[in-house]
LOBAMAR-914748 format. One record per residue: residue in three letters; x, y, z of N, C-alpha, C in turn. Coordinates in steps of 0.001 Angstrom, whole numbers, padded with zeros to 6 digits, always signed. Each point is the difference from the previous one (the first is absolute). Example, Ala and Ser with C-alpha at 12.3 -4.5 7.8 and 13.67 -1.06 7.14 Angstrom:
ala+013190-005690+007800-000890+001190+000000+000900+001200+000000 ser-000350+001050-000720+000820+001190+000060-000770+001090+000730 
# end
This chain:
unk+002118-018892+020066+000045+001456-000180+001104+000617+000869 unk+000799+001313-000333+000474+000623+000322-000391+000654+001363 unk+001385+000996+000711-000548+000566+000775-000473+001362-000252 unk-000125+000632+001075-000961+001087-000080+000905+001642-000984 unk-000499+000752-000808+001020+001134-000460-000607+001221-000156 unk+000775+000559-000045-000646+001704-000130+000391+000332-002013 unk-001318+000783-000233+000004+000317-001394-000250+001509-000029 unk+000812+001218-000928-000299+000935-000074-000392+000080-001619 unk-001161+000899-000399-000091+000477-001073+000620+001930-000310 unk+000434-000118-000627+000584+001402-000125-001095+000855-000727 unk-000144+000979+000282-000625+000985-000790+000849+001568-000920 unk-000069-000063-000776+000359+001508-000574-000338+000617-001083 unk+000897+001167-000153-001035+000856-001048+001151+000062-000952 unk+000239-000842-001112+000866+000187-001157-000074+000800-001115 unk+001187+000961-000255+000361+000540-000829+000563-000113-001260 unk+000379+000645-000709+001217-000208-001350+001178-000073+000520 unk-000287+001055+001077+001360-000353+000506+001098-000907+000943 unk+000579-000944-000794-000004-001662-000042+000768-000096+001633 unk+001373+000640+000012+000509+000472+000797-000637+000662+001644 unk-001146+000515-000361-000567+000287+001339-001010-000500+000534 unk-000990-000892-001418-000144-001258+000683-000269-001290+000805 unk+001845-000113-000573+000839-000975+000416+000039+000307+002078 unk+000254+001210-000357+000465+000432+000982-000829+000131+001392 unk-001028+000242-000463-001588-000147+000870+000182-001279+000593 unk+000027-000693-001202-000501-001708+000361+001010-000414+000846 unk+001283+000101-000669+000886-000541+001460-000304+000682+001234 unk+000338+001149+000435-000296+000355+001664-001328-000505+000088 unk-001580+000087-000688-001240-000690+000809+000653-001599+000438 unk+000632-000783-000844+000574-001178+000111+000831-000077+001378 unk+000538+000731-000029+001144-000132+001141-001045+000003+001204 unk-000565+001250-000205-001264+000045+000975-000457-001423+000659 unk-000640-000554-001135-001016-001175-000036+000810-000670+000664 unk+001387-000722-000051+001169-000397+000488+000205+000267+001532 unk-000272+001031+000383+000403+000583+001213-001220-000469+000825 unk-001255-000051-000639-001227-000256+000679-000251-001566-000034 unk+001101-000822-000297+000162-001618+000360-000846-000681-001560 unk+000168+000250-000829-000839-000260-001547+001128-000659-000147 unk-000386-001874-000430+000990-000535-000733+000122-000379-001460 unk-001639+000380-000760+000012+000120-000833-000567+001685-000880 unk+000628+000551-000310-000722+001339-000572-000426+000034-001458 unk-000861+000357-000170-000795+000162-001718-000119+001220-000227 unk+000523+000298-001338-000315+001198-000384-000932+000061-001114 unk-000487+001287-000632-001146-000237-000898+000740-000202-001421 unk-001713+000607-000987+000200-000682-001487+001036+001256-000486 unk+001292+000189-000627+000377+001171-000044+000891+001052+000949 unk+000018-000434+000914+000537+000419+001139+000875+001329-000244 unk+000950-000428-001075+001424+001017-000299-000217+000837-000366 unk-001265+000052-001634-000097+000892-000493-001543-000240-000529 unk-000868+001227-000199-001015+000351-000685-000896+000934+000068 unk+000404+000520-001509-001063+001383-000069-000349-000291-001600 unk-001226+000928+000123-000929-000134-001074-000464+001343-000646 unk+000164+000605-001024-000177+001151-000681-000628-000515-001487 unk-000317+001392-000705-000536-000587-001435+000576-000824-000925 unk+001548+000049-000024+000276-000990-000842+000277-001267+000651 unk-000807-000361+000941+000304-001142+000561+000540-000593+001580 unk+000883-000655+000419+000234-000643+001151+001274-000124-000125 unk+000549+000532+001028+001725+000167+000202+000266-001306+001448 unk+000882-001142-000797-000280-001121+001035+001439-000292+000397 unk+000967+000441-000682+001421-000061+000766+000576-001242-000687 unk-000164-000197-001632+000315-001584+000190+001539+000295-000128 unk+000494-001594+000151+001552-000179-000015-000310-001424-000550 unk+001483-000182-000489-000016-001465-000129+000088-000970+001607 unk-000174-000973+000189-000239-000396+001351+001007+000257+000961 unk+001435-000950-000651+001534+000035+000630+000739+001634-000309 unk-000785+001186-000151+000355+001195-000213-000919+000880+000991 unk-001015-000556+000619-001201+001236+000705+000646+000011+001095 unk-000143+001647+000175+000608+000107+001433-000453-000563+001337 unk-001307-000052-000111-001112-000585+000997+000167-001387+000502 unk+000032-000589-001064+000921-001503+000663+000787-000250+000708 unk+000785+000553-001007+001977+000311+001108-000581+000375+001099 unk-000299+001003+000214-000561+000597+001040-000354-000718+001450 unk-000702-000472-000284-001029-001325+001091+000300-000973-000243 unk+000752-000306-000816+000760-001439+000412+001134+000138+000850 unk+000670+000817-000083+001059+000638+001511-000782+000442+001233 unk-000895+000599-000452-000822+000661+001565-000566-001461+000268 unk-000872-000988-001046-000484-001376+001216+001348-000519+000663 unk+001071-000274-000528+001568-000733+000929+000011+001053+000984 unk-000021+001270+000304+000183+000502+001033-001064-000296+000956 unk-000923+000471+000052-001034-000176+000439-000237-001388+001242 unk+000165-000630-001882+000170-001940+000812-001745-000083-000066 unk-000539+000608-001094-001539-000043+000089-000256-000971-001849 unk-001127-000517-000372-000856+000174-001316-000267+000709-000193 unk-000457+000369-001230-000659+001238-000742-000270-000333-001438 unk-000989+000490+000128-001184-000513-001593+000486+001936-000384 unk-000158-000347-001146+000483+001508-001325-001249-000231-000511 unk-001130+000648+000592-000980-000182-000940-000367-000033-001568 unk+000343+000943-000227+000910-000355-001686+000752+001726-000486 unk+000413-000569-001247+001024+000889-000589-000131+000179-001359 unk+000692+000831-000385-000758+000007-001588+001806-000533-000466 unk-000394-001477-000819+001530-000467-000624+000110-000398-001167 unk+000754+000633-000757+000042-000135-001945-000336-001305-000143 unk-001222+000414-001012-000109-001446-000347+000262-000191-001870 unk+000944+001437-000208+000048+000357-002000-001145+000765-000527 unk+000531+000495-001032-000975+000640-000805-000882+001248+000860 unk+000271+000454+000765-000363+001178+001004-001009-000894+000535 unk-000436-001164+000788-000724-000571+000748+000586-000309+001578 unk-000376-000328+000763+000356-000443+001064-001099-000951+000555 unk+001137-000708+000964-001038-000769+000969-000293+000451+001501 unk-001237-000193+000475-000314+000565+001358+000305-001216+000790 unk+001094+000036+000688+000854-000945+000498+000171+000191+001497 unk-000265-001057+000630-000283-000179+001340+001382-000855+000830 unk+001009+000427+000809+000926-000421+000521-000241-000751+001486 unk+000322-001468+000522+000265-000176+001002+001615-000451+000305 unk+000645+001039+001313+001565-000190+000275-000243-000480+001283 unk+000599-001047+000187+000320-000412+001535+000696+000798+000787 unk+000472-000516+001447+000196+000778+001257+001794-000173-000570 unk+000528-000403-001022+001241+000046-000318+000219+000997-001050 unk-001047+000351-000574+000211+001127-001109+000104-000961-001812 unk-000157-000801+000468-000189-001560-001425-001198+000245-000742 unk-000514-000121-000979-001346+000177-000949-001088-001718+000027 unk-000912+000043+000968-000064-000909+000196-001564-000255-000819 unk-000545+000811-000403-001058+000000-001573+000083+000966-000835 unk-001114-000254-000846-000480+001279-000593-001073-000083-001035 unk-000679+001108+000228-001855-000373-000536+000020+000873-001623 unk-000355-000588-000825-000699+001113-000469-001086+000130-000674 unk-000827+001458+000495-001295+000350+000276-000474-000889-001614 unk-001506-000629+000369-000665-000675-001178-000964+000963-000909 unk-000811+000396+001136-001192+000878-000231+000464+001519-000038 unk-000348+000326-000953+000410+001614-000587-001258+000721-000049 unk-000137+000822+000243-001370+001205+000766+000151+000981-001193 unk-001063-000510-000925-000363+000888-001353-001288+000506+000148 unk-000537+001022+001138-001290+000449+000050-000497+000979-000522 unk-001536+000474+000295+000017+001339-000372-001090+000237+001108 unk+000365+000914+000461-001063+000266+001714-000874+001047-000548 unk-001116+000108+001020-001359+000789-000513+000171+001657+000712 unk+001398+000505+000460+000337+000914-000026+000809+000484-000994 unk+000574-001029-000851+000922+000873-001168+001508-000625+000329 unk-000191-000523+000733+001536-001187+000734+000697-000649-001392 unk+000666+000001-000400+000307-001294-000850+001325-000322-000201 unk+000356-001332+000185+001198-000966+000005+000201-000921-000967 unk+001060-000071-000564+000364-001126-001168+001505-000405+000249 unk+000052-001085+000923+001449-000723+000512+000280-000732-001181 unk-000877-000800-000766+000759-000601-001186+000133+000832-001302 unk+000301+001224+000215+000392+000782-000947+001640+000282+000496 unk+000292-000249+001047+001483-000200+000358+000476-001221+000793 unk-000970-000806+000897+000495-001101+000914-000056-001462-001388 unk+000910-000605+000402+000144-001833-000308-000437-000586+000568 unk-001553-000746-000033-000456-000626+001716+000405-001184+000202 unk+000401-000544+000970+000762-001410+000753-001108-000933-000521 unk+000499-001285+000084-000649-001098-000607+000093-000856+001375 unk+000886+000240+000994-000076-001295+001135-000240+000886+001416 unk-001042-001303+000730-000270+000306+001474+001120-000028+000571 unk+000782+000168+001394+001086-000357+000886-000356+000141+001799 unk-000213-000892-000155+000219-000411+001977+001666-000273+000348 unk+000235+001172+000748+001712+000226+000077-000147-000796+001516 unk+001014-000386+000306+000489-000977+001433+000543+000978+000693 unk-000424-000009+000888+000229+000775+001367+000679-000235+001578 unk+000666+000160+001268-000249-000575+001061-001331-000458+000386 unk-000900+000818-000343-001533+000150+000923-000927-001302-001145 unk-000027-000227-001274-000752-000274-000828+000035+000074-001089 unk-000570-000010-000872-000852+000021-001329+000024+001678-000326 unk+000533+001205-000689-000613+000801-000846-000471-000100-001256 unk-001220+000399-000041-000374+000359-001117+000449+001162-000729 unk+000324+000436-001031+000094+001181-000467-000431+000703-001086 unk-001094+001038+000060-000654+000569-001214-000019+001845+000195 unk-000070+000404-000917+000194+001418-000062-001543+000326-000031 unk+000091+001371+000244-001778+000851+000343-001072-000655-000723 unk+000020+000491-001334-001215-000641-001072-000437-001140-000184 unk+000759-001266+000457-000070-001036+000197-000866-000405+001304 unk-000252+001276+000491-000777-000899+001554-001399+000132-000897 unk-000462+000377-000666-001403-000019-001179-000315-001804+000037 unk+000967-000677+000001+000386-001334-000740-000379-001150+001078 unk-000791-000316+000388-000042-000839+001385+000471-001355-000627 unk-000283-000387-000895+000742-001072-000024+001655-000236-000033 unk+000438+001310-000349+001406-000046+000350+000487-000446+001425 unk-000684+000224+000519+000390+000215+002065-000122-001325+000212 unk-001839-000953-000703+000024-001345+000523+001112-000613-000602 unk+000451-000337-001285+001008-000311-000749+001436-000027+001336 unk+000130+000911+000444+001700+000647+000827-000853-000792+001147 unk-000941+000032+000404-000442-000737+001478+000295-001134-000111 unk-000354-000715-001259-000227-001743-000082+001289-000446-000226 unk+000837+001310+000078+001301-000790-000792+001384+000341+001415 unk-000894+000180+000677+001208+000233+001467-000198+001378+000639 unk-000437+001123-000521-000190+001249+000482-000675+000149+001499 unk+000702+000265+001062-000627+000399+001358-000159+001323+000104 unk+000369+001179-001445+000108+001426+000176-000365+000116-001062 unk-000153+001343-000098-000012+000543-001402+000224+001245+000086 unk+000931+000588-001451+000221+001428+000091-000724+000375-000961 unk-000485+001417+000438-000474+000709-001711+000784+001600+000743 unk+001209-000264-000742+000121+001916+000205-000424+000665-001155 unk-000411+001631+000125-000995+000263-001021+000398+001715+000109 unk-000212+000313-001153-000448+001477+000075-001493+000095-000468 unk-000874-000511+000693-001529+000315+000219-000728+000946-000556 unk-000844+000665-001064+000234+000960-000632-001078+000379+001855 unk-000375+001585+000105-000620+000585+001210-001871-000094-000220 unk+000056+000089-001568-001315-000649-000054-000323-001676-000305 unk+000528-000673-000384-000337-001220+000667+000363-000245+000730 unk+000850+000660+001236+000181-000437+000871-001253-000035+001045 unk-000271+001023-000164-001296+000494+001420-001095-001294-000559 unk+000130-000195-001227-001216-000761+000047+000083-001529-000124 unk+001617-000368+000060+000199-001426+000079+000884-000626+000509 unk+001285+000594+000553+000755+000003+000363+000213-001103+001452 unk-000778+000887+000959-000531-001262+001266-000599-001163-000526 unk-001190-000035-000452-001046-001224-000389+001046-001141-000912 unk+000625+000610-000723+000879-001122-000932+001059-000734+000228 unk+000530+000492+001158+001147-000221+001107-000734-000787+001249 unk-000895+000119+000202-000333-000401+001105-000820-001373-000818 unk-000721-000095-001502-000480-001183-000126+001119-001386-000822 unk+001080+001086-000004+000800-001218-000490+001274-000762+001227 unk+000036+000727+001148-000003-000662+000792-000854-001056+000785 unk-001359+000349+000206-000698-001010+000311-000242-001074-000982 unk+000196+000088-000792-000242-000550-001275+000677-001113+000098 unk+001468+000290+000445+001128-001481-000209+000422+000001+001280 unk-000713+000400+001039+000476-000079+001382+001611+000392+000216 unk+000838+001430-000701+000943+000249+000052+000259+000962+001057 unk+000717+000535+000219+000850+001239+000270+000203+001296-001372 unk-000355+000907+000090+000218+001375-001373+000666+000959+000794 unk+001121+000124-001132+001347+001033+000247-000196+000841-001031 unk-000773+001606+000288-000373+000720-000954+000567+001443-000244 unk+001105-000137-000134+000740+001342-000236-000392+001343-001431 unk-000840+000921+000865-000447+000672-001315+000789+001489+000340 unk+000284+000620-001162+000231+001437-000042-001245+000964+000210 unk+000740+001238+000657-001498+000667+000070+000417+001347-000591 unk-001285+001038-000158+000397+001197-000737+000303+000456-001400 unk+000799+001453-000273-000455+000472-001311+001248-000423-000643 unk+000075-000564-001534+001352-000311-000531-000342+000876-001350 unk-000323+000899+000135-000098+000688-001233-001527+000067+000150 unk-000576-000304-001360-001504-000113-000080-000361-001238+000101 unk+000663-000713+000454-000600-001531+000900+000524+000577+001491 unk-001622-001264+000903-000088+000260+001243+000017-001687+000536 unk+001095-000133+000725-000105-001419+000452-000737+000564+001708 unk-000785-001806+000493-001103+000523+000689+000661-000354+001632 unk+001410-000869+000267+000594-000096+000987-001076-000898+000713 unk-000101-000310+001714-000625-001024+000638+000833-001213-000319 unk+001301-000082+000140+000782-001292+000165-000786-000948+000937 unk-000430-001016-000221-000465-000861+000443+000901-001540+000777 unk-000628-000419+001108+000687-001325+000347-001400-000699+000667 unk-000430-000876-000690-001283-000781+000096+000345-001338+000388 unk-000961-000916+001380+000551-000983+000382-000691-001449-000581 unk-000153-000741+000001-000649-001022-001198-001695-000106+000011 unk-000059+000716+001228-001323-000093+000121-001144+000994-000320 unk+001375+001018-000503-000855+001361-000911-000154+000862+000936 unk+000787-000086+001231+000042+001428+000809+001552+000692-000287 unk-000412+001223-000126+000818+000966-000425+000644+000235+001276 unk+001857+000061+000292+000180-000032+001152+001038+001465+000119 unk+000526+000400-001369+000698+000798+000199-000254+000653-001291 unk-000187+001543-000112-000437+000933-001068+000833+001528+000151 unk+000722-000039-000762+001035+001170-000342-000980+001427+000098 unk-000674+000007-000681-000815+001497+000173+000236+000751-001436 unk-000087+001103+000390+000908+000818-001677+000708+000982+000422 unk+000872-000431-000065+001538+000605+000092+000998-000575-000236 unk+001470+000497+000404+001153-001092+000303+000151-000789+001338 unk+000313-000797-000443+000318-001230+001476-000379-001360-000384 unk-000104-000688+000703-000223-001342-000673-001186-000462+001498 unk-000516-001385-000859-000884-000524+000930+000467-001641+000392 unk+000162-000020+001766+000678-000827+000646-000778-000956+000867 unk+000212-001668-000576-000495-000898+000858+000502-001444+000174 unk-000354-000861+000992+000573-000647+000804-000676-001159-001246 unk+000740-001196-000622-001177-000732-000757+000730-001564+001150 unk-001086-000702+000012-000319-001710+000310-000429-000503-000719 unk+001027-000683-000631-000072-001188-001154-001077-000855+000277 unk-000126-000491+001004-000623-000601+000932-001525-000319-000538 unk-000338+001406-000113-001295+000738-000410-000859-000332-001051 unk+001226+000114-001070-000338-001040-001503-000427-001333+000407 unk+000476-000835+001022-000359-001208+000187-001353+000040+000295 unk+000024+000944+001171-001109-000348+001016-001335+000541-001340 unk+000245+001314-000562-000915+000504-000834-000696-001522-001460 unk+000748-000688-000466+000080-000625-000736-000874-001558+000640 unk+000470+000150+000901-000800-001801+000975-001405+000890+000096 unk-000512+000939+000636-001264+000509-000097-000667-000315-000896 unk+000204+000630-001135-000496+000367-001656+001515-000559-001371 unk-000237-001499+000269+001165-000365-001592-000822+000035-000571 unk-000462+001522-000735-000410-000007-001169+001073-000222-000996 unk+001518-000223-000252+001209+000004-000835-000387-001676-000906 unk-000833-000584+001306+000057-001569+000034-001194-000497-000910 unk-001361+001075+000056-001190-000428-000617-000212+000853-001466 unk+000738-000102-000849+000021+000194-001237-000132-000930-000978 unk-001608-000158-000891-000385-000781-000470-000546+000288-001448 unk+000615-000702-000678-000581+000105-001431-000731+000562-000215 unk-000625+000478-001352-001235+000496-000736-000170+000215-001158 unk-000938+000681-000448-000160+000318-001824-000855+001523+000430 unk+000197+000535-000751-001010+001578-000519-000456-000716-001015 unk-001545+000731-000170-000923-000846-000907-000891+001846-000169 unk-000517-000214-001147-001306+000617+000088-000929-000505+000438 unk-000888+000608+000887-001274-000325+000334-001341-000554-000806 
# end
């Protein structure tokens, strides 16, 4: 294992307006930067999103055209930091897009990229309702991106629903995992911690949880950026506002957490039957 690193999750409140942002996210970044973060995460959406009656304004571009990229792939070379793009909205034809998740190294290089599987088609018992595959393409592959520190996993918000996604990214090299998210504010309060905190204990990881918080129109993302240590203690929590949430991670930890409890190790056949 690696040595010891500092991880920031970014928090913010995204607009339509793509340009300002952009613009948020870099100075909290620089921030995060200034406060010794060698890897920074931002959330699901980061650049752009608002939501009105006819729908969800997500900023797409084609990939090698979004400004947001360009963007933070020059600010990580300056920096001399990582940075996860929690995702982006990027043509995928036919007025669809994909919810597309970026990792750039400390050189400003594209060193993954996720995209989101699980698409959040609900209908909540307040009158809430979401239909992502009425515009998203959902990803067909897991990705554990290579790191200095380890193993990332990488999955977007709706996907933390999915526990077998996380063991899947655990068994397959993952010492982390990201879920950046725009959280809606009512599932957040009511799942947000518990689901983060059981899919870390779950695969004895590290969770890098970059969520947006606040009003984007008539959606309310629920913020509480999260940084959870493998053992399901929550060590660093953004709050609701802007700023990001900052902590020290030990790779180490995954080991030590994992020799306790290899549950990764005792996975054993079965059948579902009726009774």
């Amino acid at each position: 294992m690696s040595k010891k690193f500092k991880v920031a999750c970014v928090q913010n409140c995204a607009t339509a307006d793509l340009e300002s942002s952009i613009a948020q996210c870099i100075e909290l970044s620089r921030d995060a930067a200034s406060a010794g973060a060698d890897l920074i995460c931002l959330p699901e959406y980061f650049s752009c999103l608002y939501m009105d009656q006819s729908g969800f304004s997500l900023g797409g571009h084609a990939q090698d055209q979004h400004p947001a990229l360009s963007a933070f792939k020059l600010l990580a070379d300056e920096l001399g930091v990582w940075m996860l793009l929690g995702s982006m909205a990027i043509e995928a034809g036919s007025e669809q897009i994909y919810n597309r998740s970026f990792l750039i190294d400390d050189h400003g290089q594209l060193a993954a990229h996720y995209d989101k599987v699980h698409l959040f088609d609900v209908d909540l018992a307040n009158g809430e309702s979401y239909r992502e595959s009425d515009t998203i393409v959902p990803g067909d592959k897991a990705v554990v991106a290579t790191t200095p520190w380890g193993g990332l996993g990488l999955t977007v918000c709706y996907d933390l629903r999915f526990a077998a996604l996380y063991r899947s990214l655990a068994q397959a090299g993952a010492s982390f995992l990201a879920v950046p998210a725009a959280f809606t504010r009512t599932t957040g309060q009511a799942h947000w911690h518990v689901l983060l905190r059981s899919r870390a204990i779950e695969t004895g990881c590290y969770v890098f949880a970059p969520c947006q918080y606040g009003q984007h129109g008539s959606a309310e993302s629920y913020g509480h950026s999260l940084i959870i240590d493998p053992w399901g203690v929550v060590i660093a929590d953004a709050g609701d506002g802007p700023g990001f949430a900052l902590a020290e991670v030990d790779p180490e930890l995954v080991l030590h957490s994992r020799s306790m409890i290899p549950a990764l190790e005792h996975d054993r056949p079965f059948t579902v039957t009726d009774s």
